[in-house]
N, C-alpha and C positions, 0 to 999 in steps of 0.2 A: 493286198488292199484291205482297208479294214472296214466292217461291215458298219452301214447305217444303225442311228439308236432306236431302239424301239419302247412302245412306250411302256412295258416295262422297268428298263433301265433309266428310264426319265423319274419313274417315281421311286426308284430304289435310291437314285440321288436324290431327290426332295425330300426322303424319308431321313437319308442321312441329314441333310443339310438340316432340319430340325433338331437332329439329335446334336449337331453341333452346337447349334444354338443354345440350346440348352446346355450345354457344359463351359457356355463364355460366362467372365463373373459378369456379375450384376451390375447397372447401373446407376452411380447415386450422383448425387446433386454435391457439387464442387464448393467450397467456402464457408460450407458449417463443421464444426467441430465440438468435439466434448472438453470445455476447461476440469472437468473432476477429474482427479487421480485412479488411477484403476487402486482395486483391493481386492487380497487376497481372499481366497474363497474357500472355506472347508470340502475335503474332498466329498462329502457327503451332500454340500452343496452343492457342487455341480452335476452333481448328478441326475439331479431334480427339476434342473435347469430346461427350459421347452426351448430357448433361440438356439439351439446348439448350433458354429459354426459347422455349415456342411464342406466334406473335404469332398472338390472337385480335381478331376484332372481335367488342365486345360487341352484342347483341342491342337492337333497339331496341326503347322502354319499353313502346308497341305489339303488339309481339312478345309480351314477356312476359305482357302482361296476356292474350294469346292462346293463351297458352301456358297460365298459370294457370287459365284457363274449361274449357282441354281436359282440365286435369288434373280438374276437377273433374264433370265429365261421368262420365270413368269411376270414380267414388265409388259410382256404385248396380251395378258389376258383382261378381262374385266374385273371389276372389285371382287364381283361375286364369284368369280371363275378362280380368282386369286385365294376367296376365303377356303374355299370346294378342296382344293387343294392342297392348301397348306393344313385344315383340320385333317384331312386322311394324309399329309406326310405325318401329322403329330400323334397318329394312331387312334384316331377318333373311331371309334366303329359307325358300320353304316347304319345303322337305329340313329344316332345322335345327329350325323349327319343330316341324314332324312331328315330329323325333328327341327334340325337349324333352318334346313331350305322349304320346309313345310311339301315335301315331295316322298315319294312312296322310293323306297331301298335300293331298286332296281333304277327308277330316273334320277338319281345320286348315281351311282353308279356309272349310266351313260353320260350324264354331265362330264362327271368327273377324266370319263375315257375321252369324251369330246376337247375338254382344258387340256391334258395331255397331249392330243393328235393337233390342237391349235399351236403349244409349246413347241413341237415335233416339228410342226409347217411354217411357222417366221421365227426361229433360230436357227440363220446360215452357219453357226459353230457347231450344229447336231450332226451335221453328215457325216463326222467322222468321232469316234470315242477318242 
């Protein structure tokens, strides 16, 4: 039988699931485009260039679908309990945190353990990994 999650492993997946998020491309806005011709650019040129396209690897579909179950976990928290959350899966440290919810390290901290063990107790998909 396999053992309950704990809430450890709750936020080792929200930390992933960020980190997914992060490697899907971008989103842009559908029905505009560029009529100019692209032009060739001295190699010296581009070098100097600051938009460099960033090469990502996309996330496998794995990922995602782990990604998507974590997002929905946190569905039964508050906004607030939502933000608490998702800033420390995105590596926020707790200084920033604290400054975001205007609360001292340590009640960051228990919130954050609180959203977790709320996560834990109204997701019937948790009882088992």
């Amino acid at each position: 039988m396999t053992q309950p999650w704990t809430v450890e492993q709750i936020a080792a997946r929200l930390a992933e699931a960020a980190q997914t998020g992060e490697q899907l491309p971008p989103v842009r806005v559908q029905g505009y485009f560029n009529t100019w011709p692209e032009f060739k650019r001295q190699p010296w040129e581009l070098l100097a260039r600051e938009d460099r396209p960033l090469q990502r690897t996309p996330p496998t579909p794995e990922a995602v679908d782990r990604m998507l179950e974590a997002m929905r976990w946190v569905q039964c928290l508050e906004v607030e309990q939502r933000h608490l959350v998702w800033m420390r899966a995105k590596g926020y440290p707790w200084r920033v945190i604290a400054k975001r919810f205007a609360c001292d390290r340590s009640t960051a901290w228990r919130r954050w353990q609180r959203a977790l063990t709320c996560v834990l107790d109204c997701s019937p998909t948790l009882h088992h990994p």
